[in-house]
Backbone as CSV, one residue per row, in Angstrom:
resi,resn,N_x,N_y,N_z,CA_x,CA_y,CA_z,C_x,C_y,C_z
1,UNK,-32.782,4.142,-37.140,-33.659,3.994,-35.996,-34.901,3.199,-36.391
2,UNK,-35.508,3.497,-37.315,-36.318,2.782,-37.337,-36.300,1.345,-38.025
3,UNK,-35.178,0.641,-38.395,-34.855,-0.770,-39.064,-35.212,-1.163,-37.613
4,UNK,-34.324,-0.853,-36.108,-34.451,-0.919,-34.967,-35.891,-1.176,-34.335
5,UNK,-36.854,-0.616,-34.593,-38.245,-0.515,-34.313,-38.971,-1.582,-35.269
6,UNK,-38.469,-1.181,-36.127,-38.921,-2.901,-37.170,-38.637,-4.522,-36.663
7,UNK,-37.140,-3.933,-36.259,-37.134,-5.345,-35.575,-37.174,-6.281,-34.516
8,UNK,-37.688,-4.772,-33.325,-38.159,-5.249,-32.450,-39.600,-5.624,-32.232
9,UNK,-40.304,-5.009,-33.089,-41.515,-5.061,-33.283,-41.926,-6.893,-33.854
10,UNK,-40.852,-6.993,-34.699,-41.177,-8.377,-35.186,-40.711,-9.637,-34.352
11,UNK,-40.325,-9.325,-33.206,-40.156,-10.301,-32.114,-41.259,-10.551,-31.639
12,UNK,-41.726,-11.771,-31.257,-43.055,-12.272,-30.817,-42.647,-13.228,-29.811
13,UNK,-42.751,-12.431,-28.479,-43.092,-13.591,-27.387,-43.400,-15.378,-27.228
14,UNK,-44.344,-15.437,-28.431,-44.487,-16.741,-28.553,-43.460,-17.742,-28.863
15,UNK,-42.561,-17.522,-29.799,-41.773,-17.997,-30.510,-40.628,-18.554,-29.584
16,UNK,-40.535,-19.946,-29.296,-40.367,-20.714,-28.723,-38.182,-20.503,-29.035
17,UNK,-37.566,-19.416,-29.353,-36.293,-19.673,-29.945,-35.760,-18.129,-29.392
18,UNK,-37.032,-17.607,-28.824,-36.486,-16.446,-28.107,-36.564,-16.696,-26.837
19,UNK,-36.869,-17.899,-26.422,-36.856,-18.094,-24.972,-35.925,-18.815,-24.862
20,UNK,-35.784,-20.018,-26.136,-34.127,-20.955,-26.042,-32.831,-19.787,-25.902
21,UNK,-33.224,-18.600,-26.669,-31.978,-17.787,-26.604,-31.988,-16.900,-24.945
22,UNK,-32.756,-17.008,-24.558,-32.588,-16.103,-23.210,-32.183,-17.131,-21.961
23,UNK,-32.672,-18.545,-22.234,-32.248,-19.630,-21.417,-31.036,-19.565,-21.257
24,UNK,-30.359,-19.675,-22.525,-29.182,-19.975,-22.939,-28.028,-18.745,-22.098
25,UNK,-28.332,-17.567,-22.670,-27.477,-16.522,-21.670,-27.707,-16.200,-20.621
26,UNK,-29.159,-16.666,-20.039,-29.334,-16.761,-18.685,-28.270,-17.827,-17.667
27,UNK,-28.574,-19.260,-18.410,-27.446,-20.005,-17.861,-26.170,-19.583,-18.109
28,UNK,-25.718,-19.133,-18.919,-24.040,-18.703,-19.160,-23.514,-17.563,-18.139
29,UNK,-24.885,-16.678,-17.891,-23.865,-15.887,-16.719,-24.338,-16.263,-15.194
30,UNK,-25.095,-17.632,-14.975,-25.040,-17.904,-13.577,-23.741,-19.003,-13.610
31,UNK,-23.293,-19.515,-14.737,-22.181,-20.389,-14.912,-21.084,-19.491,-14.439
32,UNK,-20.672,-18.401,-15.246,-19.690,-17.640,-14.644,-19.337,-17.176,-13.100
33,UNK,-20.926,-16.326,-13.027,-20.850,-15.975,-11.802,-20.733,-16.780,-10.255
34,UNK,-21.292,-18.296,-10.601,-21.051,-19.595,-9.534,-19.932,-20.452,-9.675
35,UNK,-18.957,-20.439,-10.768,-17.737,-21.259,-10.745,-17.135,-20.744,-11.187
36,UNK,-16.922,-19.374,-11.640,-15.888,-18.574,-12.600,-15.114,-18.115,-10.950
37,UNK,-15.195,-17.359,-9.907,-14.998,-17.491,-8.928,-14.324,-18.498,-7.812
38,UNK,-14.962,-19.556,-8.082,-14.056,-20.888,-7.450,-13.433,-21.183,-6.840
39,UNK,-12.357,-21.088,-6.204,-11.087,-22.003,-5.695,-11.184,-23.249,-6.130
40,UNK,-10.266,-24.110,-6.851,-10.266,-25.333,-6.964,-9.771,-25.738,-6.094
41,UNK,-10.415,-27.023,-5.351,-10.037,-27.877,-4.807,-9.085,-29.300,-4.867
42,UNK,-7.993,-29.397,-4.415,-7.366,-30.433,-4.927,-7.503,-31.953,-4.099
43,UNK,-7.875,-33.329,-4.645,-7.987,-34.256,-4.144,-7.333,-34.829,-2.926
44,UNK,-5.523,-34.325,-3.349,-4.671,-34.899,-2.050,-4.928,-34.158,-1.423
45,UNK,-4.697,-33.839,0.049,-4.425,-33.123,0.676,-3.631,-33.662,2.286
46,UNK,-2.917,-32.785,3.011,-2.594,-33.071,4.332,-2.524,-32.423,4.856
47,UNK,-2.463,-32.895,6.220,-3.255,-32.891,7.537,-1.759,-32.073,8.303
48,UNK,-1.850,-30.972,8.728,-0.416,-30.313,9.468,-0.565,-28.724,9.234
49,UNK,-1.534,-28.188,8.622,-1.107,-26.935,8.711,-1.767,-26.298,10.405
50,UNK,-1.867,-25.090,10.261,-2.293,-24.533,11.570,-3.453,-24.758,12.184
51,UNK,-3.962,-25.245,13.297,-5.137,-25.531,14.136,-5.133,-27.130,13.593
52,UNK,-4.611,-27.854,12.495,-4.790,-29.451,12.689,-5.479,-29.727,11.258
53,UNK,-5.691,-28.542,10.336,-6.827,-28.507,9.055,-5.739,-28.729,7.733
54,UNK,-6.609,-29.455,6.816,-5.785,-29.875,5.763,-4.956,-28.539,5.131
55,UNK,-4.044,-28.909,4.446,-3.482,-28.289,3.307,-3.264,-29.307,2.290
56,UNK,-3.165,-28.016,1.124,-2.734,-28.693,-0.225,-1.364,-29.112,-0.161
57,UNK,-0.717,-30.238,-0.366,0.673,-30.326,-0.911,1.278,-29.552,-1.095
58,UNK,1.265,-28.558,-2.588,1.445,-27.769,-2.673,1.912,-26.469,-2.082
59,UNK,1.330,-26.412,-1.303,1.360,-25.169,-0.304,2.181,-25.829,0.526
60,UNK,2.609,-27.011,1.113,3.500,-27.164,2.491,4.720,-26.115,2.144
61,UNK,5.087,-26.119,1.296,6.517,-25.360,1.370,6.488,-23.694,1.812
62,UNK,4.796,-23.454,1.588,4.745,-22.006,1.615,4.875,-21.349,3.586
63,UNK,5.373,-19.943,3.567,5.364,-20.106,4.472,3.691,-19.553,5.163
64,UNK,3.126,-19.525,6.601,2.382,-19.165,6.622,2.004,-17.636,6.758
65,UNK,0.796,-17.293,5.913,0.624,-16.207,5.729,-0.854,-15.404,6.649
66,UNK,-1.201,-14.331,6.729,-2.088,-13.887,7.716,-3.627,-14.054,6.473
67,UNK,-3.410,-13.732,5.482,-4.305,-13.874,4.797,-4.223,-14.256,3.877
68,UNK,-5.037,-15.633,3.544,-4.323,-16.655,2.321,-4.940,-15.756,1.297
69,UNK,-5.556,-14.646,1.029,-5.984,-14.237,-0.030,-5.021,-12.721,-0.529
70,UNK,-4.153,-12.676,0.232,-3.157,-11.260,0.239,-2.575,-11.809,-1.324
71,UNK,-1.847,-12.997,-1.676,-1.112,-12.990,-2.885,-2.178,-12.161,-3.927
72,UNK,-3.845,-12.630,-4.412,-4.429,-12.559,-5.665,-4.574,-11.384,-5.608
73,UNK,-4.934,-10.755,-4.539,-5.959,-9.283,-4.147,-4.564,-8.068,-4.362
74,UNK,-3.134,-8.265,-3.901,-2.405,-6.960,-3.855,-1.577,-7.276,-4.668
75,UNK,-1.469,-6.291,-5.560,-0.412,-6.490,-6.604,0.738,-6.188,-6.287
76,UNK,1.727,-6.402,-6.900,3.265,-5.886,-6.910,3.152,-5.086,-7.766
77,UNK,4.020,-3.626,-7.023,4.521,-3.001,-7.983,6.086,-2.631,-8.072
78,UNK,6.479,-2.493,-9.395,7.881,-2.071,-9.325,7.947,-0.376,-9.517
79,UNK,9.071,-0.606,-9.651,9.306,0.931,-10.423,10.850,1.280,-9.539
80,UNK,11.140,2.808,-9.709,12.788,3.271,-9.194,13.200,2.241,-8.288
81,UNK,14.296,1.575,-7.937,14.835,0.887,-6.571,14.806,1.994,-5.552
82,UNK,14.300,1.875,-4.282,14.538,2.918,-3.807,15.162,2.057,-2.286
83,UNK,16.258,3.509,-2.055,16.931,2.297,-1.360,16.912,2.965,0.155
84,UNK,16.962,1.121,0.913,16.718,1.663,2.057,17.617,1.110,2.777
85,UNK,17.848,0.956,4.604,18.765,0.377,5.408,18.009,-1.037,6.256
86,UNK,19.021,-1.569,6.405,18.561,-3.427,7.209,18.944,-3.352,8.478
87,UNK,18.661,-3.720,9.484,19.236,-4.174,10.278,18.687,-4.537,11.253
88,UNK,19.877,-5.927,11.649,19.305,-7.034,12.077,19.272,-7.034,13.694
89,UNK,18.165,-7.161,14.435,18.086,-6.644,15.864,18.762,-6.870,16.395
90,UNK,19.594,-8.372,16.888,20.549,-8.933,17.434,21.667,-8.013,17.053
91,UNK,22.083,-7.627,15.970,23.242,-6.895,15.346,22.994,-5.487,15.506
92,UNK,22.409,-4.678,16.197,21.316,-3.299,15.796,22.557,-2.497,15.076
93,UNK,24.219,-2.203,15.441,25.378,-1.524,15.118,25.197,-1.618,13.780
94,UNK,25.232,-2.776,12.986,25.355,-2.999,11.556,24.310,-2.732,11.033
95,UNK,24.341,-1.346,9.972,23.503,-0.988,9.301,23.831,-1.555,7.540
96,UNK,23.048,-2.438,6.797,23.656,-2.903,5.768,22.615,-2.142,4.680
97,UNK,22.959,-1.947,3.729,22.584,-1.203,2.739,21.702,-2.016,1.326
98,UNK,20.324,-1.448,0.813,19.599,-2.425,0.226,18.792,-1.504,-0.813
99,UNK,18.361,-2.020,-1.764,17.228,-1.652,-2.784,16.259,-2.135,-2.433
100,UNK,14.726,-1.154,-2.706,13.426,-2.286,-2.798,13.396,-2.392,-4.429
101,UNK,13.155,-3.257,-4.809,12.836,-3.606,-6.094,11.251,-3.943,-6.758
102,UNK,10.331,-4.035,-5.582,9.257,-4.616,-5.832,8.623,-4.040,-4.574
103,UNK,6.973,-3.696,-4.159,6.648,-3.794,-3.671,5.210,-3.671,-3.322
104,UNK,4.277,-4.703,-2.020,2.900,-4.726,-2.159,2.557,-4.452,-0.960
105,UNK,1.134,-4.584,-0.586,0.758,-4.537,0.741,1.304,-5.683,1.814
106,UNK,1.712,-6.553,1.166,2.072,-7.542,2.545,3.449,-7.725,2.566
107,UNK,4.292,-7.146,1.449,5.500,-7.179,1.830,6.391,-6.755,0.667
108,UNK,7.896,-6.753,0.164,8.663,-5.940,-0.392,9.830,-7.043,-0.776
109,UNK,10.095,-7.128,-1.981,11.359,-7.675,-2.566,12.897,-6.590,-2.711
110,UNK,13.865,-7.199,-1.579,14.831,-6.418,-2.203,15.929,-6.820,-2.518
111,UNK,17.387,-5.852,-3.066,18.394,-6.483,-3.465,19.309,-6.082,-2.062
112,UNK,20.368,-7.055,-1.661,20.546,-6.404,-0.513,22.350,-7.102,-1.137
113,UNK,23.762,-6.402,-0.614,25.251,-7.504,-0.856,24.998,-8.274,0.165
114,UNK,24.283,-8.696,0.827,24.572,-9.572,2.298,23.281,-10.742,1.822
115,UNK,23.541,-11.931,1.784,22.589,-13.353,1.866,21.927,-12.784,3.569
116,UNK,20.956,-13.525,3.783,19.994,-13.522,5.253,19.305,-14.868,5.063
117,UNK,19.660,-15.172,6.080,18.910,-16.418,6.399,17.178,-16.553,6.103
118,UNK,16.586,-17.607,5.617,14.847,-17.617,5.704,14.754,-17.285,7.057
119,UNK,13.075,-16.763,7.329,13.090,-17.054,8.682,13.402,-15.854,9.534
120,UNK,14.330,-15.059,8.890,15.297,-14.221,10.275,14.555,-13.024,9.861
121,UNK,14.347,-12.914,11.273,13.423,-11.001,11.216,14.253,-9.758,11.112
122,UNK,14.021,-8.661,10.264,15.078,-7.992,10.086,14.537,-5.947,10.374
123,UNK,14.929,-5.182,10.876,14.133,-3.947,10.463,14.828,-3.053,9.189
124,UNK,13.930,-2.573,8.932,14.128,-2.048,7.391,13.523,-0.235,7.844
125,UNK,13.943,0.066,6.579,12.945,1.987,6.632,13.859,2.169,5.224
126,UNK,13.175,3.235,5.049,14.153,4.290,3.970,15.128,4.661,4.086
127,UNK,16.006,5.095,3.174,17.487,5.654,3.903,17.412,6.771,3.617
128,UNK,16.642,7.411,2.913,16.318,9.003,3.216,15.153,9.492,3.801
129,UNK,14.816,8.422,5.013,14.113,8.874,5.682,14.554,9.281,6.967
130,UNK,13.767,10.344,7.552,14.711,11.067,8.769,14.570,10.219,9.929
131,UNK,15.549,10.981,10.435,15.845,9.733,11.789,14.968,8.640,12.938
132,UNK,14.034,9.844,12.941,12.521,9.889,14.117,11.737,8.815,13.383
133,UNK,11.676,8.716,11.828,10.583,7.686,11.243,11.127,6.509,12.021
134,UNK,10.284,5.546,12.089,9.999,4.134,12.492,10.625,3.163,11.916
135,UNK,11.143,2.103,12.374,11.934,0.837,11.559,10.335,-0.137,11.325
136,UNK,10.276,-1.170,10.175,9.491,-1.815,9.840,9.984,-3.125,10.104
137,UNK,9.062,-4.275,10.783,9.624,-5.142,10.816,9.268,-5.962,9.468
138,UNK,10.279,-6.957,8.972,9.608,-7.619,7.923,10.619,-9.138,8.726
139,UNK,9.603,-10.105,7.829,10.808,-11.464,7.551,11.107,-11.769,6.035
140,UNK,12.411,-12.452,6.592,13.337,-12.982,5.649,12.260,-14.116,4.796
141,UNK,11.610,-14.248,3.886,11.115,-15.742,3.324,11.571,-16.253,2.548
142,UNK,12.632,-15.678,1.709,13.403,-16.413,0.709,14.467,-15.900,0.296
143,UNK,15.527,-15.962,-0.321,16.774,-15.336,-0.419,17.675,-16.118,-1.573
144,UNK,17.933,-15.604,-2.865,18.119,-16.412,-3.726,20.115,-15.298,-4.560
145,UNK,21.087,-15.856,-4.665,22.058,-15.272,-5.706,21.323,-14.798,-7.203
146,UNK,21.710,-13.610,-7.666,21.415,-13.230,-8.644,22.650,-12.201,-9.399
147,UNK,23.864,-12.994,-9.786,24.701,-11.753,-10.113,25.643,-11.955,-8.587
148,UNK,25.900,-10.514,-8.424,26.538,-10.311,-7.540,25.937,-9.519,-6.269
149,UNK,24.889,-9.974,-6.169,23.796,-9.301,-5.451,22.372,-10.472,-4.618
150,UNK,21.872,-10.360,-3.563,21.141,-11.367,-3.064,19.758,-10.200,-3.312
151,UNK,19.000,-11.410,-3.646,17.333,-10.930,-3.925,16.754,-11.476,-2.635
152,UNK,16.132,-10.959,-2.048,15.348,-11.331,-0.390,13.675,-11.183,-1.041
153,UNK,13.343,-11.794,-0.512,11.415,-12.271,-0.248,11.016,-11.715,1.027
154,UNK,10.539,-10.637,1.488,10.545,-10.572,2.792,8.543,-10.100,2.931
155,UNK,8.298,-10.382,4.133,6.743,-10.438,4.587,6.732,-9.491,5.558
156,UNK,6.206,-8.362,5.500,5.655,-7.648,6.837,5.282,-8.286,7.977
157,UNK,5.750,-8.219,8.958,4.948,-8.170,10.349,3.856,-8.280,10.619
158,UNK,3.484,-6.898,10.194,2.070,-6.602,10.745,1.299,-5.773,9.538
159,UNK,0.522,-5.300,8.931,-0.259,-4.703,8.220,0.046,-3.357,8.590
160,UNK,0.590,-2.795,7.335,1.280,-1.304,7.730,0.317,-0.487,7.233
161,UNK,0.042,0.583,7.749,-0.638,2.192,7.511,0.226,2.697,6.002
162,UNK,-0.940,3.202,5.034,-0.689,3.733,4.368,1.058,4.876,4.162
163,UNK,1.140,5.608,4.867,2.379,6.320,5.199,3.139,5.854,5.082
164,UNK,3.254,4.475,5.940,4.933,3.342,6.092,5.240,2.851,4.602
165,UNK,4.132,2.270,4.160,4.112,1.677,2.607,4.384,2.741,1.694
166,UNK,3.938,3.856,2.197,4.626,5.123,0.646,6.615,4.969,1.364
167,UNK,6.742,4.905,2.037,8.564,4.850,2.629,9.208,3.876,1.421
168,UNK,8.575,3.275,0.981,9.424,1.958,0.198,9.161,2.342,-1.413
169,UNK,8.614,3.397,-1.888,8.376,3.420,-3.156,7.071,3.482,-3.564
């Protein structure tokens, strides 16, 4: 303790190298805190997404989302497949059978034997959930072979209540 008191004591205000050093980490955390944050901006851009406002290149392929900030902010989580039922409104008879494999606040990866079109809206729930619970709507956004099994990308509807989101795992 007291080397501590010694050596604060021998700091002197004047000394022109304790103010270079406080400059110095003064600027380093307004650096962080004003561009560590960021979005980069990219040079190209075009003109077509919603209301007439640029997009990145990049992004044309994506589909559109309710909140461009849902990917960074909600994580995926995995864990057990827990499996639930599909079915497609037009079809309501055919109940097809599916795993979630993944899932976040804006939407749920699953394994399903049936390919689905991008695009196509489908209702989903638990399959051990009782009858009275609610179907969820999600869409189809991507749909890829893996094995002998189709992996689906699918997006919620609408922003589900805590409750619906515990149904999937």
């Amino acid at each position: 303790m007291t080397q501590l008191t010694k050596l604060f004591s021998s700091i002197s205000f004047d000394e022109p190298a304790l103010w270079i050093a406080l400059g110095s980490g003064f600027a380093v955390i307004l650096v962080f805190l004003f561009l560590g944050r960021r979005q980069r901006r990219v040079a190209t851009a075009i003109v077509g997404g919603p209301g007439g406002e640029e997009m990145n290149p990049a992004d044309a392929w994506l589909p559109p989302t309710k909140r461009p900030d849902e990917r960074r902010r909600s994580s995926r989580r995995s864990g057990v497949p827990t499996a639930v039922q599909l079915v497609d409104p037009k079809k309501a008879r055919k109940v097809i059978d599916g795993f979630v494999l993944d899932r976040s606040a804006g939407g749920i990866r699953l394994a399903s034997e049936k390919p689905f079109s991008t695009g196509l809206t489908l209702n989903v729930r638990s399959a051990n959930s009782p009858p009275e619970s609610p179907w969820v709507l999600i869409t189809v956004r991507s749909c890829r072979e893996i094995g002998d099994y189709f992996e689906l990308g699918c997006q919620f509807q609408e922003d589900l209540p805590w409750h619906l989101l515990l149904m999937f795992g």
